[in-house]
DRENPA-3360 file (N, C-alpha, C; in nm, 2 decimals, always signed):
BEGIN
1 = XXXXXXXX = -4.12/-3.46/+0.27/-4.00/-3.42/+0.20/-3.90/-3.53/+0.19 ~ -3.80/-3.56/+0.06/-3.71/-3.66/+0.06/-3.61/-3.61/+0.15 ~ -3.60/-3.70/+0.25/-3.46/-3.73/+0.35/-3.33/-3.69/+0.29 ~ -3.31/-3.74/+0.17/-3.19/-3.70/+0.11/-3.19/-3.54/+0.07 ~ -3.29/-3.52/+0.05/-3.32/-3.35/+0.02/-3.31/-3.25/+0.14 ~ -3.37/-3.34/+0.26/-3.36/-3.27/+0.42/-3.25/-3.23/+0.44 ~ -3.13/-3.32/+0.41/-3.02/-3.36/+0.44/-2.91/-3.27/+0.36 ~ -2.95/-3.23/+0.24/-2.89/-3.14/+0.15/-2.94/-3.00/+0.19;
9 = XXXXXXXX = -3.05/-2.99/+0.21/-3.10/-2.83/+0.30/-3.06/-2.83/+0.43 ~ -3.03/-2.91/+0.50/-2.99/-2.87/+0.65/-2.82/-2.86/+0.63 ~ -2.76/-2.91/+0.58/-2.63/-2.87/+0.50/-2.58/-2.74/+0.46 ~ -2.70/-2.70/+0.33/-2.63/-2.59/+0.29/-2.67/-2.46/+0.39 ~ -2.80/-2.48/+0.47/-2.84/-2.39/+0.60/-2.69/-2.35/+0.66 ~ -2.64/-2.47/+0.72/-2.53/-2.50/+0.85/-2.43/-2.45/+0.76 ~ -2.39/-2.41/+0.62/-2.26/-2.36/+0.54/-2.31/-2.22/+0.56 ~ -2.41/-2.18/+0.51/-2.48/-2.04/+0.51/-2.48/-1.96/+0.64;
17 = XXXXXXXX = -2.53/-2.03/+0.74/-2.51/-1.95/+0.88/-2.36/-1.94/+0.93 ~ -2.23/-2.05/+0.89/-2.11/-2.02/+0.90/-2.04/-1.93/+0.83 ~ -2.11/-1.91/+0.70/-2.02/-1.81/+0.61/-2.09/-1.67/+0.66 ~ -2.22/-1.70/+0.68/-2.24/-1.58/+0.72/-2.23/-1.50/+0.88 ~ -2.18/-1.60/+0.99/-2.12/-1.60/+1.09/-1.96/-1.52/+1.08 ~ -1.88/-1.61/+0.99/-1.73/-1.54/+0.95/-1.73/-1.44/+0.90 ~ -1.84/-1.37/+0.78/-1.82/-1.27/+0.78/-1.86/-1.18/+0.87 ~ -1.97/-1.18/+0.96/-1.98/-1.05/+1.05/-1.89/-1.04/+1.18;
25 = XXXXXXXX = -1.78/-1.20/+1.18/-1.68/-1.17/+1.23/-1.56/-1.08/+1.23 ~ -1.54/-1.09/+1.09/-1.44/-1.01/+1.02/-1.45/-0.90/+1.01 ~ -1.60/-0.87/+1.01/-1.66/-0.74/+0.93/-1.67/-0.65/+1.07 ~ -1.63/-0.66/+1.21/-1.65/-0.67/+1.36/-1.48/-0.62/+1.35 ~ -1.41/-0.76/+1.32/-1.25/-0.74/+1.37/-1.22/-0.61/+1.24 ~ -1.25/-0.57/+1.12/-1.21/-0.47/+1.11/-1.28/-0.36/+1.12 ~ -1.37/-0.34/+1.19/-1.41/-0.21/+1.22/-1.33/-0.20/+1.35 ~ -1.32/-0.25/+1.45/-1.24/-0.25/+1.61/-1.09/-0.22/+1.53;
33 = XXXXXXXX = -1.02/-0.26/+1.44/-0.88/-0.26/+1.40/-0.88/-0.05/+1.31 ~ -0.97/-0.08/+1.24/-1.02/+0.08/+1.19/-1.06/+0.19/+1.31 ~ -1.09/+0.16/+1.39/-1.14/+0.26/+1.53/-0.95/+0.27/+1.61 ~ -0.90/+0.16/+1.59/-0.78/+0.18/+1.66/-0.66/+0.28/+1.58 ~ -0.70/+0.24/+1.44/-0.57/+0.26/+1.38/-0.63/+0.40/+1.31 ~ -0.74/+0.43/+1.32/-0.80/+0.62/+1.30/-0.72/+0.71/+1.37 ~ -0.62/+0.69/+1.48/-0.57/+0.74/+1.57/-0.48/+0.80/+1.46 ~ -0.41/+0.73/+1.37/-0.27/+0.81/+1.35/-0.29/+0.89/+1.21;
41 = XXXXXXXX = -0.44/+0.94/+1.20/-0.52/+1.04/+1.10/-0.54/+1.17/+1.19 ~ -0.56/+1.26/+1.10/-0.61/+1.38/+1.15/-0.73/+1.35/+1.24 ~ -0.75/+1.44/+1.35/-0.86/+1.39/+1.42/-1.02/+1.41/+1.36 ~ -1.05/+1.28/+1.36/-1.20/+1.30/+1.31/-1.22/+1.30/+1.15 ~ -1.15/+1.25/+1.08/-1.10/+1.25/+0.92/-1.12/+1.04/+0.91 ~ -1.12/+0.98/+1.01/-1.07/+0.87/+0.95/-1.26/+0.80/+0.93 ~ -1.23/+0.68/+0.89/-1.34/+0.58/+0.84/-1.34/+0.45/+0.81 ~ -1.35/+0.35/+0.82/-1.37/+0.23/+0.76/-1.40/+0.21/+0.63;
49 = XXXXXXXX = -1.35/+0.18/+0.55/-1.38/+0.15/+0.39/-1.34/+0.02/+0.34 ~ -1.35/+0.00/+0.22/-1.33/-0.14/+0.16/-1.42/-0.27/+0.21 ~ -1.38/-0.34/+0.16/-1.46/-0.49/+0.19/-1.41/-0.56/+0.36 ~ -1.52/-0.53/+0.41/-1.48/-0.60/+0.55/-1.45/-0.51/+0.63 ~ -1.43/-0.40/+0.57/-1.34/-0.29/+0.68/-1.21/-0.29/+0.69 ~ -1.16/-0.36/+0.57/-1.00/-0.40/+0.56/-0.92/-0.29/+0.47 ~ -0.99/-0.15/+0.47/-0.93/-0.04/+0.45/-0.93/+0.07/+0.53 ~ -0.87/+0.19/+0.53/-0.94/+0.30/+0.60/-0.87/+0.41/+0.57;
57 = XXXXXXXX = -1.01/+0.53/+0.49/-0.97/+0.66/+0.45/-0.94/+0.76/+0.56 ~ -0.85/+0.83/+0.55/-0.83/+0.96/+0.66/-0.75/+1.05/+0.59 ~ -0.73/+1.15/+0.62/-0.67/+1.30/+0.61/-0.54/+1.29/+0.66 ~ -0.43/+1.34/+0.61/-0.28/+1.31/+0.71/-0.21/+1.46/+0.64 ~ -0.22/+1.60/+0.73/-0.10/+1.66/+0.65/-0.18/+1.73/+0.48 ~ -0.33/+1.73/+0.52/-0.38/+1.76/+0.40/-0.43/+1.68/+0.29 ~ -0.33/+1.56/+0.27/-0.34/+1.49/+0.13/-0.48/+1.36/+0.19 ~ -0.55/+1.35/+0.11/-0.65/+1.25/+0.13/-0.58/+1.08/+0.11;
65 = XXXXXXXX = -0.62/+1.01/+0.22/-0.54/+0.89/+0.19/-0.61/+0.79/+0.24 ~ -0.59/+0.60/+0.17/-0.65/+0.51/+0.20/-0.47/+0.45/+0.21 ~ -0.53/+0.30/+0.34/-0.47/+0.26/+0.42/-0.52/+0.11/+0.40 ~ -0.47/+0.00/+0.31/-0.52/-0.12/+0.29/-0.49/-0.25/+0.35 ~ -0.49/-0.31/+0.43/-0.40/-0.46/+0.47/-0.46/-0.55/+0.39 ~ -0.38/-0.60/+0.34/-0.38/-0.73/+0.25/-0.33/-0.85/+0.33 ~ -0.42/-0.98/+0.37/-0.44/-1.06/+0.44/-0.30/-1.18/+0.32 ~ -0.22/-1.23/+0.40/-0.13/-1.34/+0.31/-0.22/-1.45/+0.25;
73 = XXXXXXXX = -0.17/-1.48/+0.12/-0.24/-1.61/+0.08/-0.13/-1.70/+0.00 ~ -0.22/-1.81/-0.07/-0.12/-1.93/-0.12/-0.05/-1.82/-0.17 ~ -0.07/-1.71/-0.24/-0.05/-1.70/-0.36/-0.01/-1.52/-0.36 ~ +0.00/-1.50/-0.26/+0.06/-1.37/-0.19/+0.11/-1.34/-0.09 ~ +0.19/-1.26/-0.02/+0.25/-1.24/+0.11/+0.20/-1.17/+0.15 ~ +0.09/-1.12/+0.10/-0.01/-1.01/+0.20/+0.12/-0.87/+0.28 ~ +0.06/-0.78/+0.29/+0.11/-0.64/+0.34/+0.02/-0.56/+0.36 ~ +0.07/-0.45/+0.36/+0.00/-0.31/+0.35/+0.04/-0.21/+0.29;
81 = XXXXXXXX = -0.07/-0.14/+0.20/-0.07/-0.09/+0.14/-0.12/+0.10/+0.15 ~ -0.04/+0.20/+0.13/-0.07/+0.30/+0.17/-0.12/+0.37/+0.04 ~ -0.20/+0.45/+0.01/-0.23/+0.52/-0.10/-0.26/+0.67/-0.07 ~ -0.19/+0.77/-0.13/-0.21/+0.92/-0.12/-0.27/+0.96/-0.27 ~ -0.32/+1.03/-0.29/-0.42/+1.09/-0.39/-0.32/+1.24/-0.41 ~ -0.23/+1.26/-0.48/-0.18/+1.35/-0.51/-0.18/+1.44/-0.68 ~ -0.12/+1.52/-0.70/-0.15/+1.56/-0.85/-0.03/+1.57/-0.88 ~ +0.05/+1.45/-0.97/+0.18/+1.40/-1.05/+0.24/+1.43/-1.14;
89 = XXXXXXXX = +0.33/+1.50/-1.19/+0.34/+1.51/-1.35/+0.45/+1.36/-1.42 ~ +0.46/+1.31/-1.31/+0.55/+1.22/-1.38/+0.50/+1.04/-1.30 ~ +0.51/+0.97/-1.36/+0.47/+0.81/-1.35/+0.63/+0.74/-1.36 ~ +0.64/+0.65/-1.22/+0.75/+0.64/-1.20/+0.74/+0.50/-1.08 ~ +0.83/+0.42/-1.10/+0.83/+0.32/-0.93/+0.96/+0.28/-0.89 ~ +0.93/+0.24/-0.79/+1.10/+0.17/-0.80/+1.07/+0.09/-0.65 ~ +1.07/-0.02/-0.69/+1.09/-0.16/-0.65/+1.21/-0.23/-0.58 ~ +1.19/-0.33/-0.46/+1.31/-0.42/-0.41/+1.35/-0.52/-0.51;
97 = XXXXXXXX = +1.51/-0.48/-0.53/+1.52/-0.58/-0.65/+1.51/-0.73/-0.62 ~ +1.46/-0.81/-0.71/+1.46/-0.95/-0.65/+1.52/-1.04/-0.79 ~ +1.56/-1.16/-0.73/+1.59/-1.27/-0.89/+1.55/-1.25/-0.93 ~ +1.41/-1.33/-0.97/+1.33/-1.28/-1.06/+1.33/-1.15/-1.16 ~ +1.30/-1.02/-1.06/+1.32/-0.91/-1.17/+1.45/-0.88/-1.24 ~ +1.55/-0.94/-1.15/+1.67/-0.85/-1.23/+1.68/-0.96/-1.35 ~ +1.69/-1.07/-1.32/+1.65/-1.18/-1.48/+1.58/-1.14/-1.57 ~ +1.47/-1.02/-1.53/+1.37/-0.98/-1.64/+1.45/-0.87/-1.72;
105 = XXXXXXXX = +1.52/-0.80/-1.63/+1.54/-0.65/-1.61/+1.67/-0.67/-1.72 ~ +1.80/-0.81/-1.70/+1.86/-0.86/-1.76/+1.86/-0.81/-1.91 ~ +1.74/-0.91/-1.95/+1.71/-0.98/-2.06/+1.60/-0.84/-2.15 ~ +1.58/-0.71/-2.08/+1.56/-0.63/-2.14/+1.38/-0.66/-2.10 ~ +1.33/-0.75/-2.09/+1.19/-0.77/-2.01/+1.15/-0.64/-1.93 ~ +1.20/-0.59/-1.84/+1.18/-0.49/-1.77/+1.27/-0.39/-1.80 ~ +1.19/-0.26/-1.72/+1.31/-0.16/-1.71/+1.35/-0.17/-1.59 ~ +1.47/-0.10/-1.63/+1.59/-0.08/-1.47/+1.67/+0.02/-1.49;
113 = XXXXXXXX = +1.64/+0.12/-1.49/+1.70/+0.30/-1.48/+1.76/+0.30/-1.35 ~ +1.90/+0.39/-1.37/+2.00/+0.40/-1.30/+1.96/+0.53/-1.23 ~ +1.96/+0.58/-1.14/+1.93/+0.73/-1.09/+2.09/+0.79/-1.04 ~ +2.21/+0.72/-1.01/+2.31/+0.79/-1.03/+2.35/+0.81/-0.87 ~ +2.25/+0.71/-0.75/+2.25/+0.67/-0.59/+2.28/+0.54/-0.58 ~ +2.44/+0.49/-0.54/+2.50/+0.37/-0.59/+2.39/+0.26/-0.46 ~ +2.38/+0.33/-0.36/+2.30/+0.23/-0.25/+2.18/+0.17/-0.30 ~ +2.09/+0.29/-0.36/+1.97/+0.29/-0.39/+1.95/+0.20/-0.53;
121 = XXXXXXXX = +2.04/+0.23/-0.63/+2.04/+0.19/-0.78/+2.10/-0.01/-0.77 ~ +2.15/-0.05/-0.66/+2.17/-0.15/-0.60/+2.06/-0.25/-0.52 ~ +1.99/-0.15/-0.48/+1.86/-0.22/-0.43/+1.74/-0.28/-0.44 ~ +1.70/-0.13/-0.51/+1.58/-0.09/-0.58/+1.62/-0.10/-0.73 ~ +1.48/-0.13/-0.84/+1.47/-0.15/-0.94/+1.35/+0.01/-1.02 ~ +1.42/+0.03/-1.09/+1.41/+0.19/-1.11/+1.33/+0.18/-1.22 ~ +1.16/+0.22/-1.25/+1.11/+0.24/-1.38/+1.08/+0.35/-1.44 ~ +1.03/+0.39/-1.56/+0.97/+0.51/-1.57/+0.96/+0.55/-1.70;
129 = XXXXXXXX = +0.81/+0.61/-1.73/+0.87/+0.64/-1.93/+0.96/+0.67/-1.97 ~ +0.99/+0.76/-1.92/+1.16/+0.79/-1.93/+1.22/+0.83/-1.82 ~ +1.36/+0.74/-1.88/+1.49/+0.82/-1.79/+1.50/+0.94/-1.76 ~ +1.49/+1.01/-1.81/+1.53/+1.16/-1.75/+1.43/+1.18/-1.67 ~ +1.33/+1.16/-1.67/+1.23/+1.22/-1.54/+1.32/+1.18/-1.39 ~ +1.35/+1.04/-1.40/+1.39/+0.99/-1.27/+1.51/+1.07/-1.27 ~ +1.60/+1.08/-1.34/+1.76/+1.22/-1.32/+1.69/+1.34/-1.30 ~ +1.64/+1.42/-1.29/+1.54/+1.52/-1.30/+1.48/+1.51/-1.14;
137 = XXXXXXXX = +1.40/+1.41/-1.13/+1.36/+1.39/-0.98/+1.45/+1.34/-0.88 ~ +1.55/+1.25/-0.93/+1.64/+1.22/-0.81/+1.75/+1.30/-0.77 ~ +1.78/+1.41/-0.85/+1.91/+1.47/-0.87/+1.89/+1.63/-0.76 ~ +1.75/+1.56/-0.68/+1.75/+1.66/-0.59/+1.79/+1.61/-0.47 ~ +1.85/+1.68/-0.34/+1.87/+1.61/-0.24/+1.80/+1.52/-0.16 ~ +1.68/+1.63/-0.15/+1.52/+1.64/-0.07/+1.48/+1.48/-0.10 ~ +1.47/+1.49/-0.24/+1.43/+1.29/-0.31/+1.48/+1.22/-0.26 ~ +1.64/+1.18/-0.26/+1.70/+1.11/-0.30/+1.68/+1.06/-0.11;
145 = XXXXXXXX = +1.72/+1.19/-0.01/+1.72/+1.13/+0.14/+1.53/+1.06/+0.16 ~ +1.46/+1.14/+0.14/+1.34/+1.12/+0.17/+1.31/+0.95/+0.07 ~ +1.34/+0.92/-0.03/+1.38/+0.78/-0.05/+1.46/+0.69/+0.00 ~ +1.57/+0.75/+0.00/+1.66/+0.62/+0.16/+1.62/+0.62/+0.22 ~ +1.54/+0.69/+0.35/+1.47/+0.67/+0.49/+1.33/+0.56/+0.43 ~ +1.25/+0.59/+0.29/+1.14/+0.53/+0.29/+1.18/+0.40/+0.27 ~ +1.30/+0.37/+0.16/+1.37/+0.23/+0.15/+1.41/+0.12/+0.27 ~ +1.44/+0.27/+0.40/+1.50/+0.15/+0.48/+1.42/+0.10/+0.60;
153 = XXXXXXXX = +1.25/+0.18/+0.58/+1.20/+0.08/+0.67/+1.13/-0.04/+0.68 ~ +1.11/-0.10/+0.79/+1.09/-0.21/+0.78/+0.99/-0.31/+0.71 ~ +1.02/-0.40/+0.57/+0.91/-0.46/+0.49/+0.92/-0.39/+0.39 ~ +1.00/-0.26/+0.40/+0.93/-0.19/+0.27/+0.94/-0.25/+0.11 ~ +0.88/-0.26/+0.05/+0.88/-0.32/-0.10/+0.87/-0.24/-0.22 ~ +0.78/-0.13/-0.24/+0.78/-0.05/-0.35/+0.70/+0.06/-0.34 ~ +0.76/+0.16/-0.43/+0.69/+0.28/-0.43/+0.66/+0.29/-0.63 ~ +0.50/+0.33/-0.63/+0.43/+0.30/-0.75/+0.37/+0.47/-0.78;
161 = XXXXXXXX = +0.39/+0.55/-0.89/+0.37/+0.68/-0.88/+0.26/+0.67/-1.01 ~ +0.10/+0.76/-1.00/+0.08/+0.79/-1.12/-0.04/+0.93/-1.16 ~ -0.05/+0.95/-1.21/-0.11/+1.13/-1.24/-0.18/+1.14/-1.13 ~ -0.22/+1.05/-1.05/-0.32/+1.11/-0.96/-0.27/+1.01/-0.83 ~ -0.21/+0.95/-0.78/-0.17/+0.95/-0.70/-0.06/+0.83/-0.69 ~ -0.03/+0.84/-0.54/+0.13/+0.72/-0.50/+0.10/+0.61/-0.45 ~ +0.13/+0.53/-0.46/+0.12/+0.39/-0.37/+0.22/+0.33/-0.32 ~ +0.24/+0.28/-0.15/+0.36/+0.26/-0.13/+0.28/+0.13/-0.04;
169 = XXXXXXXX = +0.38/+0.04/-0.06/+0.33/-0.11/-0.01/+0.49/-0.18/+0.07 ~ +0.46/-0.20/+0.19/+0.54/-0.29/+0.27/+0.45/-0.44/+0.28 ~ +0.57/-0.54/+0.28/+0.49/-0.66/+0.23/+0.68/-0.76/+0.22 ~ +0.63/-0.88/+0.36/+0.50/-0.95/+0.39/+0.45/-0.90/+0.51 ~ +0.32/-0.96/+0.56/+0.22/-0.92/+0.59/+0.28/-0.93/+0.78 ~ +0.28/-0.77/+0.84/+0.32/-0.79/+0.96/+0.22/-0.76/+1.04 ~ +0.15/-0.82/+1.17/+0.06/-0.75/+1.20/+0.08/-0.68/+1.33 ~ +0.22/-0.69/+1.34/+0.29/-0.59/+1.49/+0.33/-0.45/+1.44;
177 = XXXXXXXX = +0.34/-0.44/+1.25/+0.36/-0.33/+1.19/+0.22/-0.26/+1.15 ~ +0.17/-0.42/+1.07/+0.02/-0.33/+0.98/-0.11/-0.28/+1.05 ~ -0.12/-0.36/+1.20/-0.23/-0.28/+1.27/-0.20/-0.22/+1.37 ~ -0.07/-0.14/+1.40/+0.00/-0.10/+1.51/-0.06/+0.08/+1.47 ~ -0.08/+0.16/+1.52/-0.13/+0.31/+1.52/-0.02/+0.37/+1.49 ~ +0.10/+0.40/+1.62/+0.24/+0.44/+1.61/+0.27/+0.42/+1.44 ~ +0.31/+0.29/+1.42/+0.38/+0.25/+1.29/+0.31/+0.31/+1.14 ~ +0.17/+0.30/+1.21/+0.08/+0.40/+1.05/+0.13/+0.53/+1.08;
185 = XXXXXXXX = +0.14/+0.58/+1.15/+0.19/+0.68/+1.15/+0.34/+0.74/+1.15 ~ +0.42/+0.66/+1.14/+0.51/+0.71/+1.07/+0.53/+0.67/+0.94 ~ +0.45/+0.55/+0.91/+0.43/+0.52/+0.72/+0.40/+0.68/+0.67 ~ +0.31/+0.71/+0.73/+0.20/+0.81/+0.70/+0.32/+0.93/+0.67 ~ +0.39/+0.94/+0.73/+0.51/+1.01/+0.81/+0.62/+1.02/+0.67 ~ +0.63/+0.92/+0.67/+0.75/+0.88/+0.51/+0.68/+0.92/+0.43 ~ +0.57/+0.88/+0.41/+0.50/+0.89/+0.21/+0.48/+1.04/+0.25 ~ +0.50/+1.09/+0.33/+0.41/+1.29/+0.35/+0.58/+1.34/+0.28;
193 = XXXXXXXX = +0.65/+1.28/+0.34/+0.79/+1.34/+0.33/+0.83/+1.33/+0.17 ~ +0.83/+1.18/+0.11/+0.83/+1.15/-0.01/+0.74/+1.29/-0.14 ~ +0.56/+1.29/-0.07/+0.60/+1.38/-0.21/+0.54/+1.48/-0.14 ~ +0.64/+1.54/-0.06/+0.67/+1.71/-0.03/+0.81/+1.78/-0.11 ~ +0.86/+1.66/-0.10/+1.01/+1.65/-0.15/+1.00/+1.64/-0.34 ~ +0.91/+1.52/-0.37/+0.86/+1.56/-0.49/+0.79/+1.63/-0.59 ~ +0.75/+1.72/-0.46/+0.66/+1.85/-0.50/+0.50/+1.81/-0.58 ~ +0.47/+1.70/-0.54/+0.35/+1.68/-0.59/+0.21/+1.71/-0.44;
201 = XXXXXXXX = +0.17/+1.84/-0.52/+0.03/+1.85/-0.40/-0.06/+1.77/-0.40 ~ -0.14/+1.76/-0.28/-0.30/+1.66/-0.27/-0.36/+1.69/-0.42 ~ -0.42/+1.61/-0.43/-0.52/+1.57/-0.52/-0.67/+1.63/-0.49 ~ -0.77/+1.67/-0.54/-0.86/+1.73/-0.43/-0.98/+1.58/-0.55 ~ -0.97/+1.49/-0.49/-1.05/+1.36/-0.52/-0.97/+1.25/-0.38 ~ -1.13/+1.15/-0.33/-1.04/+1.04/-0.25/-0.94/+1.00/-0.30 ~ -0.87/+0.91/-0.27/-0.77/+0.80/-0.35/-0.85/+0.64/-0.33 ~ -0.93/+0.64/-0.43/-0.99/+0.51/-0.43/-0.93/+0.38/-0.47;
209 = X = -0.95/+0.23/-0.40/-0.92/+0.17/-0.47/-0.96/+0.07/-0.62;
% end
């Protein structure tokens, strides 16, 4: 056999047994991180899902839900990501405002609906096919508190609403928050309160991603 060819196959072997070494490492650390963090699901409801085990479906309170950590990169701040599978009649978000968006939001680029909560409407960046849905949903008590408590915890970044379910993402990536049991559990805790208050029931489908 050419030496130089030995030398290119013992190579890409020694890449192949490391790549395939890191992933059954990962694929290890999140099943141990999914066994821990099953705790703050109904008992016996929870599972490992996604790639690597870097998600995890469980039951909370009825509504079917997936539980995602997003690892930081160049090119993201990584978080976590909560998803409930509910049945919506309205599509709606509302976001931490940042430069960037209000420059967009400015310039007519984005929307930025007012809900008529001077703390909240200062913060957060308000979307929605239409305005009145969000007057309509905010103009209840139930909403408007059950959104300041979800606004003011820690990392929180946005809440994303659509016919079939919610998405709520804290971000950047904490991992004294995102693989802590206690702390899923009161995420779990806020988004249950969110749409009890918005009157949207489970969804009877997972919440896939």
């Amino acid at each position: 056999m050419d030496p130089e060819l030995a030398k290119l196959a013992l190579v890409v072997a020694f890449l192949t047994g490391g790549l395939a070494l890191t992933l059954l490492i990962l694929r290890n650390k999140g099943r141990r991180r999914a066994e821990r963090l099953g705790a703050a699901f109904e008992l016996g409801t929870s599972r490992p899902a996604g790639v690597l085990g870097s998600a995890l479906d469980g039951l909370y309170r009825g509504y079917s839900c997936r539980y995602l950590i997003q690892y930081a990169s160049q090119y993201d701040r990584g978080g976590a990501n909560l998803r409930f599978a509910v049945t919506s009649p309205h599509r709606w978000t509302a976001e931490v405002s940042k430069t960037g968006t209000r420059m967009l939001a400015r310039f007519g680029l984005l929307k930025d609906f007012e809900i008529g909560d001077r703390d909240l409407d200062e913060n957060l960046r308000f979307a929605a096919d239409e305005e009145g849905t969000l007057w309509a949903l905010f103009g209840t008590e139930a909403v408007l508190n059950a959104m300041h408590i979800i606004a003011a915890s820690e990392s929180f970044e946005s809440v994303h609403v659509r016919a079939e379910r919610i998405d709520v993402r804290w971000s950047p990536r904490m991992p004294r928050l995102d693989e802590d049991p206690e702390a899923l559990r009161a995420r779990l805790e806020l988004v249950t309160a969110l749409v009890v208050a918005c009157g949207y029931p489970p969804a009877h489908h997972p919440p896939t991603q």
